[in-house]
C-alpha positions in Angstrom: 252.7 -74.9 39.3 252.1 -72.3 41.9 251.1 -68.6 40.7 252.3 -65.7 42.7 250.7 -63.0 42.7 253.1 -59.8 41.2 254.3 -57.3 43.7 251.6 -53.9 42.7 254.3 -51.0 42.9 252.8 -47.3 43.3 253.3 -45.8 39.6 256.7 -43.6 39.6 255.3 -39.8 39.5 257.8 -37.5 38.0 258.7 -33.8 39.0 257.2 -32.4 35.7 253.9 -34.8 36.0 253.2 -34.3 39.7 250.7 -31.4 40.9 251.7 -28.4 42.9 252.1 -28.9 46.4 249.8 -27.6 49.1 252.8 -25.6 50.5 253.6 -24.2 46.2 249.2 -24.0 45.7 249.6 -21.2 49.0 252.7 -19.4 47.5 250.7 -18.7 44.6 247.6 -17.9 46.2 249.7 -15.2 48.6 251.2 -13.8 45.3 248.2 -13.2 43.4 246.5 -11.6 47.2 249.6 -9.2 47.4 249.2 -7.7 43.5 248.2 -3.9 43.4 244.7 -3.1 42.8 241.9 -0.5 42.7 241.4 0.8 45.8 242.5 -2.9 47.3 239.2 -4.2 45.5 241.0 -7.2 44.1 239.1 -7.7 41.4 239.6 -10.6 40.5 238.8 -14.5 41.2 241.8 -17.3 41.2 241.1 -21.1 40.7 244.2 -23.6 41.1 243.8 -27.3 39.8 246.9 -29.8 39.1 249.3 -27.4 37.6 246.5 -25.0 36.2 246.1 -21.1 37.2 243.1 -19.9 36.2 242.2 -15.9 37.2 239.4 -14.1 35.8 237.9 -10.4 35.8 235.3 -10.0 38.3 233.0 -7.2 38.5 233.0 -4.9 41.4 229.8 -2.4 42.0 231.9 -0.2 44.4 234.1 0.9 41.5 231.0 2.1 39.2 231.7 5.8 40.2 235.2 5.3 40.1 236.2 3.7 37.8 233.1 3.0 35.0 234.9 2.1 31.9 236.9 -1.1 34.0 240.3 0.6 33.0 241.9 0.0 36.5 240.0 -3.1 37.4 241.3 -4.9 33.9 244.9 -3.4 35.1 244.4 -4.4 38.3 244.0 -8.1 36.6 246.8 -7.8 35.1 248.8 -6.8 38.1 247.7 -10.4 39.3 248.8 -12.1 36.3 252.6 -10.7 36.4 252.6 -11.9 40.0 251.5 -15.4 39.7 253.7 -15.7 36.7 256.7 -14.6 38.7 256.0 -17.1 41.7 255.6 -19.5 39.3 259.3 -18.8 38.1 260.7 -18.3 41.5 259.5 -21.6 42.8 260.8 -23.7 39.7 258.5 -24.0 37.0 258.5 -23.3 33.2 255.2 -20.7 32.9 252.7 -21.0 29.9 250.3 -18.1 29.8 247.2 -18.0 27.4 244.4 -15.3 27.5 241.1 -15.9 26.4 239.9 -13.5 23.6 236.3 -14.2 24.3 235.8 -12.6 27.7 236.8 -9.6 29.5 239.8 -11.2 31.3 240.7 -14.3 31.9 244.1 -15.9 31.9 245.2 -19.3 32.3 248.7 -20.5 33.8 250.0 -23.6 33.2 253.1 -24.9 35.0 254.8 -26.8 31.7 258.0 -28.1 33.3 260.6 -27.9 36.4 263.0 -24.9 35.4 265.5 -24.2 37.8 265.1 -21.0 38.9 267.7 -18.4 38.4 269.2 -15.8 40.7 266.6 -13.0 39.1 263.7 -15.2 39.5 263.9 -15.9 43.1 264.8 -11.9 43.4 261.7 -11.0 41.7 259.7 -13.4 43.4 260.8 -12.4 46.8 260.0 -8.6 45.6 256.2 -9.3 45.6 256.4 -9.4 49.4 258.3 -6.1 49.7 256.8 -4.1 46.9 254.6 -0.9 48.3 252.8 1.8 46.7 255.2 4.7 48.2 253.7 8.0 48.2 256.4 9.9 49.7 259.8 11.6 48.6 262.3 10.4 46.8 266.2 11.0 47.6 268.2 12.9 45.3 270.3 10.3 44.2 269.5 9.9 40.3 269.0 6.2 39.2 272.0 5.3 37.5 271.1 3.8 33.5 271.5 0.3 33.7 268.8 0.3 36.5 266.5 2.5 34.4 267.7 0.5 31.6 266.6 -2.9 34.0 263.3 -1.6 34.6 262.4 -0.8 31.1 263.2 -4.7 30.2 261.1 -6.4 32.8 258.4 -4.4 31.6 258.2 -6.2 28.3 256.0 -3.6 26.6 256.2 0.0 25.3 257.4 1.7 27.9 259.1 5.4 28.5 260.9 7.4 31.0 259.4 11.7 30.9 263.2 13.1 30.3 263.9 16.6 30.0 262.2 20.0 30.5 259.7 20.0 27.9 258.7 16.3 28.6 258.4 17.2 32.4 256.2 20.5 31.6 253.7 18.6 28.9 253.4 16.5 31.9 252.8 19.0 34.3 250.4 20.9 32.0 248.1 17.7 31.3 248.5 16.6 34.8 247.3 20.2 35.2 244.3 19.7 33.0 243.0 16.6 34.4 242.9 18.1 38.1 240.8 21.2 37.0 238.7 18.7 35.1 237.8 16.7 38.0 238.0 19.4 40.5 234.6 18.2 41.8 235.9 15.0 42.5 237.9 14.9 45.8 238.5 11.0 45.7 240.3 11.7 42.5 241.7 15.0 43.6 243.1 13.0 46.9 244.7 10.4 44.8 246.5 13.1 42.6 247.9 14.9 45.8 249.6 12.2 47.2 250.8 11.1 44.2 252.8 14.8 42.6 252.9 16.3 46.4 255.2 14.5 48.4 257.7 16.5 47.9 255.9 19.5 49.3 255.1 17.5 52.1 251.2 17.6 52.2 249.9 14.5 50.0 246.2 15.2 50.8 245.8 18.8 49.7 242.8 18.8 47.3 243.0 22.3 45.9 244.4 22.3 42.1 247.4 23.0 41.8 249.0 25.5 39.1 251.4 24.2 36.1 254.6 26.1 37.9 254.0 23.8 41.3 253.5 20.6 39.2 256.6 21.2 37.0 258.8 21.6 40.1 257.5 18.7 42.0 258.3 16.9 39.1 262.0 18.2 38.6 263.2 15.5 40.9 261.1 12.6 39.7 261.9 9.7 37.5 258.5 8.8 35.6 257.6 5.9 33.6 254.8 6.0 30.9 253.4 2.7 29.9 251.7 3.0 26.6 249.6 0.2 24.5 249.3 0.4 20.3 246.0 0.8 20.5 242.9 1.7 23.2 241.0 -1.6 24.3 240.3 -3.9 26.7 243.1 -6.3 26.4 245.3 -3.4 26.0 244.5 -2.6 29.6 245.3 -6.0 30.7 248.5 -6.0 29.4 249.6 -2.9 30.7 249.0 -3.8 33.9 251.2 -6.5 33.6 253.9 -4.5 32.4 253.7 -2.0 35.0 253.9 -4.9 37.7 256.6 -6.6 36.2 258.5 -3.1 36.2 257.9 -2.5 39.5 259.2 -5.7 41.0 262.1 -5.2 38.9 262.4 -1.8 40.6 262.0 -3.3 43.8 264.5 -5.9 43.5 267.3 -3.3 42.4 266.1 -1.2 46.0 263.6 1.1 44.3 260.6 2.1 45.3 257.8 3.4 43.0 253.7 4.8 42.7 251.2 4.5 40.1 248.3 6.9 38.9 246.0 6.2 36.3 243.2 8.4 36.6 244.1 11.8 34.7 244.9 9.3 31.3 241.0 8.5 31.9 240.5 11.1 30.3 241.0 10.7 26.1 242.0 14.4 25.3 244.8 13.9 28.3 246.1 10.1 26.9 246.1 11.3 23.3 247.7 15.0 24.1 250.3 13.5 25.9 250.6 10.8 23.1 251.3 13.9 20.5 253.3 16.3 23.3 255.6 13.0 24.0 255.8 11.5 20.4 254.5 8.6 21.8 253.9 5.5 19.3 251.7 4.0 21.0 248.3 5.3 23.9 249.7 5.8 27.2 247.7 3.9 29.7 249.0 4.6 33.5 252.0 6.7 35.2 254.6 5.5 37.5 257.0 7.3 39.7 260.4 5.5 40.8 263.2 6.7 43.2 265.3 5.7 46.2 262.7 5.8 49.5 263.8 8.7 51.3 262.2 6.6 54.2 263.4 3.5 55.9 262.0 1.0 57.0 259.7 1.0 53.8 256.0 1.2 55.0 253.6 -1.8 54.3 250.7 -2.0 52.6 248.1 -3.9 54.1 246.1 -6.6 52.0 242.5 -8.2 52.3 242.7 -12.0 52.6 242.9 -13.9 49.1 240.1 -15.4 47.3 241.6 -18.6 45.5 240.5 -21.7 45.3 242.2 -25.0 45.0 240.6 -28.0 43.5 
């Protein structure tokens, strides 16, 4: 009897088994590179094996002076997290996030399944490209509820629009406080310029300006507080998250928006507007959102991206 030898077929790989792509491994990579961070520091390190994410905190010396306790670069982290999470979505695959409690911040993705994405995903996904930090004015046109109502949603945290008179003059008044505090820093003083000014049409004044001035600027403005229940390091992560999620949200529905952290730095300004707002929680950073008064939108230039793919 004659043996043949069996035909040696390549195993079947399925779509939820197989690795990312070179062509997905790039998209996510470009994602990450494109979140908001300090001063464009990145802060952060990305490693992609199989179907694996894995991003961690970095430390940065040129953001000693700036920014000493790591509140901004831990947002910034999180920044990167709500964008991979989002590509992730957008290009078809179910998204399990874990974070490790034992360091400073470090989150690993893992991409579970193929989930077809839906209409929202690839909207939010396509945001990350188009997303800018606009520092200029708004138009007049209010933002109607359900897109306010929209925002607030993607942000999946505690999150609050400043409505009202006394709302806007509290945060006038702190916002107030924190510039006379810091009136010897002009970094800071810069960034708090172009962020309330734009309005008055000069974003890089550095001389304080008084409660009256602050209050009108604001008038107009739609603001978003994002607060945390309590004050620590994983709080910060989370936050940033949040605030990146909300502002792709933003972005898809043809908003544009601006974040400052810096005043809430400060503990007597994040727990006086805690008590002035009757806030629940510690508010943690600041965001402005309008229709851009400006088109086309301007772009925001990014540093090349530091991932890794095993």
């Amino acid at each position: 009897m004659k043996w043949f030898p069996m035909l040696r077929r390549s195993p079947v790989v399925s779509a939820d088994e197989r690795s990312w792509t070179t062509d997905e491994v790039a998209a996510l990579a470009e994602a990450v590179r494109r979140a908001p961070s300090a001063y464009d520091t990145q802060p952060w390190s990305l490693r992609m094996h199989g179907r694996t994410a894995t991003l961690r905190l970095r430390p940065m010396a040129e953001l000693v002076r700036q920014d000493p306790e790591g509140r901004d670069r831990r947002m910034s982290c999180g920044s990167a997290v709500a964008n991979l999470v989002v590509a992730m979505r957008g290009l078809g695959w179910a998204t399990d996030v874990s974070w490790d409690d034992e360091s400073d911040g470090e989150a690993t993705m893992i991409g579970t399944h193929r989930q077809h994405p839906t209409a929202v995903d690839r909207d939010r996904w396509q945001a990350i490209a188009r997303r800018v930090d606009f520092r200029r004015a708004f138009t007049d046109r209010p933002i109607p509820h359900l897109a306010r109502a929209a925002v607030l949603d993607a942000s999946t945290t505690q999150a609050t629009w400043v409505d009202g008179a006394v709302e806007e003059h509290a945060l006038a008044r702190l916002l107030g406080y924190a510039a006379r505090a810091d009136h010897d820093d002009s970094n800071y003083q810069q960034e708090l310029g172009v962020w309330i000014a734009p309005i008055a049409g000069d974003g890089l004044s550095t001389d304080v300006p008084d409660l009256e001035r602050i209050a009108q600027w604001l008038t107009p403005e739609s603001v978003l507080v994002f607060s945390t229940i309590t004050d620590n390091p994983r709080d910060h992560l989370q936050v940033g998250e949040a605030a990146e999620r909300a502002w792709l949200e933003a972005t898809r529905l043809g908003l544009a928006a601006s974040v400052l952290a810096q005043p809430l730095r400060l503990p007597e300004v994040r727990f006086g507007f805690r008590d002035e707002l009757g806030l629940d929680g510690v508010p943690q950073l600041l965001m402005r959102v309008g229709y851009p008064a400006a088109i086309p939108m301007p772009r925001t230039i990014r540093r090349q991206s530091n991932a890794l793919a095993d």
